[in-house]
C-alpha positions as CSV (number, residue, x, y, z in Angstrom):
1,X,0.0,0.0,0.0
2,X,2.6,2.3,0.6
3,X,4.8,1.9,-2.4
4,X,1.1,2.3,-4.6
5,X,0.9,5.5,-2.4
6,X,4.0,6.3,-3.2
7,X,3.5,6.1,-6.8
8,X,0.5,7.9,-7.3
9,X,1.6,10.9,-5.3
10,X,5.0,10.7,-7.9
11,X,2.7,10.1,-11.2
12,X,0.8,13.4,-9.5
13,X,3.4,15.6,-9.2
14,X,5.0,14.4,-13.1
15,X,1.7,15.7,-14.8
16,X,1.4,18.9,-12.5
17,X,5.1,19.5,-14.2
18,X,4.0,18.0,-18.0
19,X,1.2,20.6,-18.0
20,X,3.5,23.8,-16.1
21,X,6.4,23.0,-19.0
22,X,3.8,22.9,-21.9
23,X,1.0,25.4,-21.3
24,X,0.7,28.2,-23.5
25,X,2.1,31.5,-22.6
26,X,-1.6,33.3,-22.4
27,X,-2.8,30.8,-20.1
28,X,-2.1,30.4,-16.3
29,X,-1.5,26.7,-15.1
30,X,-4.9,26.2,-13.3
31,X,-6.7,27.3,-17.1
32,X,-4.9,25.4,-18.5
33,X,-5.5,22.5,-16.9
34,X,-9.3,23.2,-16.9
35,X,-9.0,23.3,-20.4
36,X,-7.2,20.1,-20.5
37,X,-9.6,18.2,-18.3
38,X,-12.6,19.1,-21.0
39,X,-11.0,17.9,-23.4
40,X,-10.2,14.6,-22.1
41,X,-13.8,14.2,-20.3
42,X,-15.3,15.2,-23.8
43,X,-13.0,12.4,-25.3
44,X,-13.7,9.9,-22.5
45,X,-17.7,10.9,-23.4
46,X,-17.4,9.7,-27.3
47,X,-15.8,7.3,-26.3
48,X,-18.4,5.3,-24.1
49,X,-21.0,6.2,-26.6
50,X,-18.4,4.5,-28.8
51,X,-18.3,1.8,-26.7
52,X,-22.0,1.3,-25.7
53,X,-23.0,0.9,-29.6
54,X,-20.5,-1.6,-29.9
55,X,-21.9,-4.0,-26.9
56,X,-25.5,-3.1,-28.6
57,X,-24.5,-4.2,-32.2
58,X,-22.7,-7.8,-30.2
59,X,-25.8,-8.4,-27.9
60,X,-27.6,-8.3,-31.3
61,X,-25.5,-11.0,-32.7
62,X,-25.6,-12.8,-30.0
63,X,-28.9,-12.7,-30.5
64,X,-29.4,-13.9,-34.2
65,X,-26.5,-16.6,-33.2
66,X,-28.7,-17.8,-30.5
67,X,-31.8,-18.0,-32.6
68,X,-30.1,-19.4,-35.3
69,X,-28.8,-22.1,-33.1
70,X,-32.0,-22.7,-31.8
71,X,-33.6,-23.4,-35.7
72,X,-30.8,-24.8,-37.0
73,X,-31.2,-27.3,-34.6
74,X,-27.4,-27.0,-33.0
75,X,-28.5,-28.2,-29.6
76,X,-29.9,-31.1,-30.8
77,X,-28.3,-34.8,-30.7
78,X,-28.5,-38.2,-32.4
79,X,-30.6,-39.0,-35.3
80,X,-33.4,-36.3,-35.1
81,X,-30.5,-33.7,-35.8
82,X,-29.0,-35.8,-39.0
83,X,-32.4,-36.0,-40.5
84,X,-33.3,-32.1,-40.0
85,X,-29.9,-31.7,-41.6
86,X,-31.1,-33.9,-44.5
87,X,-34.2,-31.8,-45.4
88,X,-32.4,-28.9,-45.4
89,X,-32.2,-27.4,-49.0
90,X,-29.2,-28.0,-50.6
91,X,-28.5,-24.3,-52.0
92,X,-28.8,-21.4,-50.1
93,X,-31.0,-19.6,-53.2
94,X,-34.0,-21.9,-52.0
95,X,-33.8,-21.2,-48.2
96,X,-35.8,-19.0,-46.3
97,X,-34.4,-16.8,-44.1
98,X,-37.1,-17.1,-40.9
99,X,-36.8,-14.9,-38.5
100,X,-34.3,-12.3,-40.7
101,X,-35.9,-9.4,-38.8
102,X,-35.1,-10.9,-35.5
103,X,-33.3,-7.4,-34.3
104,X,-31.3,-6.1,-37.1
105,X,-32.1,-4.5,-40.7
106,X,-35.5,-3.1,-39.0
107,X,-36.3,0.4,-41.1
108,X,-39.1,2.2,-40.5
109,X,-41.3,0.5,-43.3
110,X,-40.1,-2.9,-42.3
111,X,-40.7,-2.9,-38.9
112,X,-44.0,-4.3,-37.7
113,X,-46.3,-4.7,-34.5
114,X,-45.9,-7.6,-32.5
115,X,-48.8,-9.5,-33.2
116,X,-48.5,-9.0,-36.7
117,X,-45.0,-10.4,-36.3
118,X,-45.9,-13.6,-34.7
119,X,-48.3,-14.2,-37.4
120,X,-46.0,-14.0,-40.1
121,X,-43.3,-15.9,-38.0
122,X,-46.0,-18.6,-38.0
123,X,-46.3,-18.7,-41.8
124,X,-43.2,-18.4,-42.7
125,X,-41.8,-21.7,-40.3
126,X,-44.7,-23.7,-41.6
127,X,-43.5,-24.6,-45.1
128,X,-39.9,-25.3,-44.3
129,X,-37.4,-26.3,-41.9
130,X,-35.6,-23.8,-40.3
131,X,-32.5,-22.4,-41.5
132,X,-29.8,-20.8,-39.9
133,X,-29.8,-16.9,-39.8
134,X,-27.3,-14.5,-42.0
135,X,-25.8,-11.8,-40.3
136,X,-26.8,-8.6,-41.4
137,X,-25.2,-5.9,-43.3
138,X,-26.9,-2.9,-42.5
139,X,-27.1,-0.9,-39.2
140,X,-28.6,-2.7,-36.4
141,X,-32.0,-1.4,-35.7
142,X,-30.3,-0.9,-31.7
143,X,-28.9,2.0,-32.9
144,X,-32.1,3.6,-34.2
145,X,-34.6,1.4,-31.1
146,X,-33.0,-0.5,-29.1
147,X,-36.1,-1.9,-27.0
148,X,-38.0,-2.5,-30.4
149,X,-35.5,-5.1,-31.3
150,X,-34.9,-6.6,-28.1
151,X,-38.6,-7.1,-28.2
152,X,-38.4,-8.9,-30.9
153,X,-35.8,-11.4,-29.9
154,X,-37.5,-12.3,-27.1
155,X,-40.9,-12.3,-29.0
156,X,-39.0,-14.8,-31.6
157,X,-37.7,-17.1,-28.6
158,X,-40.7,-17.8,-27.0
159,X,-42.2,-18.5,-30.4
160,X,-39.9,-20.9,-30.9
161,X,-39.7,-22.5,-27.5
162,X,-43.6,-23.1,-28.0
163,X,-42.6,-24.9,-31.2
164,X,-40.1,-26.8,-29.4
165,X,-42.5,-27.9,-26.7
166,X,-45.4,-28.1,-29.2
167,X,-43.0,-31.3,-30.8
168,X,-43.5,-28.8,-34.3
169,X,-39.9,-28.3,-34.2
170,X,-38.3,-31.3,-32.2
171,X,-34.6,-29.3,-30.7
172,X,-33.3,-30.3,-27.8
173,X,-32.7,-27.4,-25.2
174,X,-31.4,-29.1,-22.3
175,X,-27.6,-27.2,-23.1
176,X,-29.4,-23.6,-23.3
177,X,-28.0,-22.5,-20.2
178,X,-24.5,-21.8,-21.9
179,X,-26.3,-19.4,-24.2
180,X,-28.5,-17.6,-21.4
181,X,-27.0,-14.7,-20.6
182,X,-28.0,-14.0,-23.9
183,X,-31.7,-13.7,-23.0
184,X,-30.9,-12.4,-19.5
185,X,-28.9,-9.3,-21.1
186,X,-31.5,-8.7,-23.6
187,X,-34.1,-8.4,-20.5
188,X,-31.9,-6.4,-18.6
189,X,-32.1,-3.9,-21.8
190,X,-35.8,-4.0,-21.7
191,X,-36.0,-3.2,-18.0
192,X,-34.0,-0.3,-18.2
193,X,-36.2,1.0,-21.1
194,X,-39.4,0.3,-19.1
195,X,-38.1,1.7,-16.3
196,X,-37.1,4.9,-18.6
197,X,-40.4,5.0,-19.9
198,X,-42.7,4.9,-17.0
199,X,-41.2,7.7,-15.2
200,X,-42.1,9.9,-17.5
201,X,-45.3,8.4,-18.9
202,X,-46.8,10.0,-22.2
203,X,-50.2,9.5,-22.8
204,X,-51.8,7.8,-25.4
205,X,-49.6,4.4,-24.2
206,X,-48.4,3.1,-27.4
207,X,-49.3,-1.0,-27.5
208,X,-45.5,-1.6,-27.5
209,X,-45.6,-0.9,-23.6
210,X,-48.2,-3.5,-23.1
211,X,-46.9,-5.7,-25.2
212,X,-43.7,-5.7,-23.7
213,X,-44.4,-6.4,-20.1
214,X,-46.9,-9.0,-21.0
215,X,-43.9,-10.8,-23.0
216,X,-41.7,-10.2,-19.7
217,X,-44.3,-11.9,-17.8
218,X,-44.1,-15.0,-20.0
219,X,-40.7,-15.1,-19.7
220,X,-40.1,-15.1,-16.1
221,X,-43.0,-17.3,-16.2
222,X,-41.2,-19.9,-18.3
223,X,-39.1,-22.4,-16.1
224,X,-36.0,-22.8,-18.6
225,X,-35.6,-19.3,-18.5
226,X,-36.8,-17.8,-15.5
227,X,-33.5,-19.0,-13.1
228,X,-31.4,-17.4,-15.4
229,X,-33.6,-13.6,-15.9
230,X,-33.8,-13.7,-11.9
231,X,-30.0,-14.2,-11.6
232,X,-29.8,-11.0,-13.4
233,X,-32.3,-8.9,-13.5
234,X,-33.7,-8.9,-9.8
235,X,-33.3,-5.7,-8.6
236,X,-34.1,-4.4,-12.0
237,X,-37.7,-6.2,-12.0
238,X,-37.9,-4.8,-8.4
239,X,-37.0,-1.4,-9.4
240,X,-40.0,-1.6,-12.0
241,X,-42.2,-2.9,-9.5
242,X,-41.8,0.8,-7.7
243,X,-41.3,2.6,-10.2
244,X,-45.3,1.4,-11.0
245,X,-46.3,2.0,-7.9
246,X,-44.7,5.5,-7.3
247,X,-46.7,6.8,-10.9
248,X,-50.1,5.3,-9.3
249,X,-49.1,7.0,-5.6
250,X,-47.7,10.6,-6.8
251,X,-49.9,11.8,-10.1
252,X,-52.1,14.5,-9.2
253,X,-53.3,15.8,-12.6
254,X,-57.0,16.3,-13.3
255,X,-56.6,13.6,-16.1
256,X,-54.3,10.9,-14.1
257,X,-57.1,8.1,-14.1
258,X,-56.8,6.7,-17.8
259,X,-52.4,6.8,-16.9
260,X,-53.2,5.1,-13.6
261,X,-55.2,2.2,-15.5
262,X,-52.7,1.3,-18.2
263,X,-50.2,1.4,-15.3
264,X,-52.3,-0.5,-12.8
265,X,-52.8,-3.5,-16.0
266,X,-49.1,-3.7,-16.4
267,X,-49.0,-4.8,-12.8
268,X,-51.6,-6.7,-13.3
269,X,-49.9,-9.0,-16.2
270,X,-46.6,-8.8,-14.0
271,X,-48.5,-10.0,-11.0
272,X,-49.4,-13.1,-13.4
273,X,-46.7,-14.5,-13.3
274,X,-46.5,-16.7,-9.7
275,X,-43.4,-15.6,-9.8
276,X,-43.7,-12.0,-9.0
277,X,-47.1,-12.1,-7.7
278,X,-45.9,-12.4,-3.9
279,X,-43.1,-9.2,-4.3
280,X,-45.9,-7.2,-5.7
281,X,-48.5,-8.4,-3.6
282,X,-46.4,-7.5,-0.2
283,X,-45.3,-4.4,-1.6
284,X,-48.9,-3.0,-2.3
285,X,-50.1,-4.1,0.8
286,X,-46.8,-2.3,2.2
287,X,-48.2,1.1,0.8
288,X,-51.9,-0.2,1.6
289,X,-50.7,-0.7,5.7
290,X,-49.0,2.6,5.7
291,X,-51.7,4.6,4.4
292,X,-54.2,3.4,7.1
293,X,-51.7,4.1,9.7
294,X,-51.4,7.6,8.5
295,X,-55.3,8.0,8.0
296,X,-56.0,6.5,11.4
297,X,-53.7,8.8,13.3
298,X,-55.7,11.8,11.2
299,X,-58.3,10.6,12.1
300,X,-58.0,10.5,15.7
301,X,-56.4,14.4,15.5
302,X,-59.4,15.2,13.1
303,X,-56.8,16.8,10.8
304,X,-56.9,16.9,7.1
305,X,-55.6,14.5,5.2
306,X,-54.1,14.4,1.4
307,X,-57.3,14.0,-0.9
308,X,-54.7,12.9,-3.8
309,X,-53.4,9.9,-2.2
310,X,-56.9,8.6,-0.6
311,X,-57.9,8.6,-4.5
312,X,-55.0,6.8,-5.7
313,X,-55.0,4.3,-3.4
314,X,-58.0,2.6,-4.8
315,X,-56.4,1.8,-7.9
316,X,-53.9,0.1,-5.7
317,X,-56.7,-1.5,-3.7
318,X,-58.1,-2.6,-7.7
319,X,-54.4,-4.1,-8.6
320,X,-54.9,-6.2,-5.4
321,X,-58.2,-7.6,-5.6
322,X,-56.8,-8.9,-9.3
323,X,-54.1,-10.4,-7.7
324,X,-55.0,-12.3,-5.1
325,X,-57.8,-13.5,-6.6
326,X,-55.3,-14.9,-9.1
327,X,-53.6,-16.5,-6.0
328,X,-57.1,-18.2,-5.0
329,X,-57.9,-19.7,-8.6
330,X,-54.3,-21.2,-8.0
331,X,-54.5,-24.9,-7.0
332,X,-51.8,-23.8,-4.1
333,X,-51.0,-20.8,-2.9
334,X,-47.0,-20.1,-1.8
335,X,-47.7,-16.8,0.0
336,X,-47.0,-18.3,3.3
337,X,-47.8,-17.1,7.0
338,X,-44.5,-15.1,7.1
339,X,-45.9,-12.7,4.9
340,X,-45.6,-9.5,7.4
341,X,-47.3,-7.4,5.8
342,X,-49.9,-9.8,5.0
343,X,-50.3,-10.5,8.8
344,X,-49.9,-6.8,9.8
345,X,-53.2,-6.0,7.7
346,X,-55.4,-8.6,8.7
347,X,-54.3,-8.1,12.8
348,X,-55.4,-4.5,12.0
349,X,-58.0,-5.5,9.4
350,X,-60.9,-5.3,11.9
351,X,-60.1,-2.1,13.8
352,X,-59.4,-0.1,11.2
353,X,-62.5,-1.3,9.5
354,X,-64.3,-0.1,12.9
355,X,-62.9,3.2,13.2
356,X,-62.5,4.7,9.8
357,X,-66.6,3.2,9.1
358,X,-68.5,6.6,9.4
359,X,-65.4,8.9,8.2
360,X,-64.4,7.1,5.4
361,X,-66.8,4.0,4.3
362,X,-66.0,3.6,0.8
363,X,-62.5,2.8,2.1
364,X,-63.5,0.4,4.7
365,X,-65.6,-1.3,1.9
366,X,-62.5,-2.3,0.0
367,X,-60.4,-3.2,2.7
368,X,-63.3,-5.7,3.8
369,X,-63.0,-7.4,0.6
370,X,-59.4,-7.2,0.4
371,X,-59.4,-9.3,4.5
372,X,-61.7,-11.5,2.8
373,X,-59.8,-12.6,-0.1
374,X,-56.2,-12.8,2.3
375,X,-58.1,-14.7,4.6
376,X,-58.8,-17.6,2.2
377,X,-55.4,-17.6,1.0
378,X,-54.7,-17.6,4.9
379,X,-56.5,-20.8,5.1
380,X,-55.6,-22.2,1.7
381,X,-51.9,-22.2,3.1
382,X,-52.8,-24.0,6.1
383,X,-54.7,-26.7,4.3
384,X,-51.8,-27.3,1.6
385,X,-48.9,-27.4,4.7
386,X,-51.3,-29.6,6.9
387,X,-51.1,-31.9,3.7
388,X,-48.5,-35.0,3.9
């Protein structure tokens, strides 16, 4: 540690004397050295740009590798992958190329909405088998939409992980794992877009939004690729989850409702996924727990109380009935009993329902139904742990 000390203080005191000995004569040492720092923190700038196009441009090769992979059947073994190699056209003239679009060479003509694209991803893998993809030449549509083409690639994987299990296209994925930091990156990309995007809503939503965190849904929902997404992209998921919940909690304009219900679906779809459902659930119920503390201490002052938040709490009370009852169709229910903030709002379920009655009975309405449906998930996880 000492000699590094030692070192840096000597490297120090060389470029104080580099930049005394070669400053112009107009310019004192210190503006100099201003000057000198711009320069190299405009250089260091172009540089990451430089170098963030350039890990855009590989994650979309890794991309079209992985696909092409996928329908060229390279994780497949024994005979099955001989005889897909035998139907196979022998010259590339007669091949199609599925899934060329799959994140590159995307123009503003070309590119298409998502359900449009699985229908002509359908149509095009029906008549032959599936080739492996060229590389493109042009620019990379990252450059020009990043999200729209990681959209895409995802869109095309589960597409063709439905074929797989379907038996329409027989591949063997048990070695995906060495290619899935592919998909986790490329969800990763997608977070940080959402994320991006919903703190600065614009209304209309564009169905791109939707679309995308209902295809999120369905891949953390998918069990060969959900390990791998959660590995990575915890927090980020997480950071979505607020970032929802803070849009709901803090808009005040006159015309917040119609943003409040496109936000309050998207949790919705992500709270179909069992795998989120019991982060979201606890962190609703968080906000829901907190916000009859507040009122109940209000109350009991007879103070005012913030008229904004008591309206947007009901869309949060809405994006909890939907959930949980999800959790009852379920034919088990892993929210547990060490939920706490599960069990924090039923032991205060019944006073607060008592006390906040004739103030506030709309409120105490919904919170009634919301004890009802914990309480049969309550019992639900009794009966499936008292269960040998």
């Amino acid at each position: 540690m000492d000699s590094q000390v030692w070192y840096l203080r000597i490297s120090k005191l060389a470029l104080a004397l580099a930049i005394i000995r070669s400053k112009p004569g107009d310019k004192s040492s210190r503006e100099y050295t201003e000057y000198l720092a711009k320069v190299v923190s405009g250089q260091e700038s172009e540089w990451r740009e430089k170098v963030e196009t350039l890990e855009a441009e590989i994650l979309q090769l890794r991309q079209k590798l992985l696909l092409s992979k996928i329908c060229s059947g390279s994780f497949k073994s024994g005979d099955s992958s001989s005889q897909l190699q035998a139907q196979e056209p022998g010259t590339s003239e007669n091949t199609l190329t599925v899934l060329e679009d799959s994140g590159c060479d995307l123009s503003n003509e070309q590119r298409t909405e998502p359900t449009e694209m699985s229908q002509d991803f359908v149509e095009s893998c029906t008549p032959t088998p599936f080739p492996s993809l060229p590389i493109g030449k042009k620019h990379c549509a990252t450059l020009e939409n990043p999200l729209s083409s990681h959209m895409q690639f995802l869109h095309r994987l589960l597409e063709l992980k439905s074929w797989t299990e379907s038996g329409s296209l027989k591949t063997n994925l048990s070695h995906f794992e060495n290619n899935s930091s592919t998909v986790s990156d490329s969800v990763f990309q997608l977070l940080d877009g959402l994320i991006t995007f919903y703190r600065e809503p614009k209304f209309p939503f564009s169905s791109f939004w939707t679309e995308a965190v209902d295809t999120l849904a369905r891949l953390i929902s998918d069990c060969d690729l959900s390990n791998h997404i959660l590995k990575k992209c915890s927090k980020k998921l997480k950071e979505l989850e607020e970032t929802l919940l803070q849009i709901i909690l803090r808009n005040s304009r006159i015309n917040r409702f119609q943003v409040q219900h496109y936000v309050s679906q998207s949790l919705v779809t992500l709270g179909s996924c069992s795998l989120l459902r019991k982060s979201i659930i606890s962190l609703l119920l968080s906000e829901v727990n907190s916000f009859i503390d507040d009122l109940d201490a209000i109350s009991q002052v007879q103070a005012s109380y913030d008229v904004t938040r008591y309206e947007n709490i009901f869309s949060l009370f809405w994006i909890l009935e939907q959930l949980l009852q999800k959790e009852n169709e379920g034919n088990t229910s892993d929210m547990g009993n060490d939920n706490q903030e599960i069990q924090k709002f039923l032991q205060k379920h019944d006073e607060a329902i008592f006390q906040l009655s004739d103030t506030f009975p709309l409120l105490t309405f919904y919170l009634w139904r919301l004890g009802i449906l914990l309480n049969s998930i309550e019992i639900k996880t009794v009966e499936d742990n008292s269960l040998p």
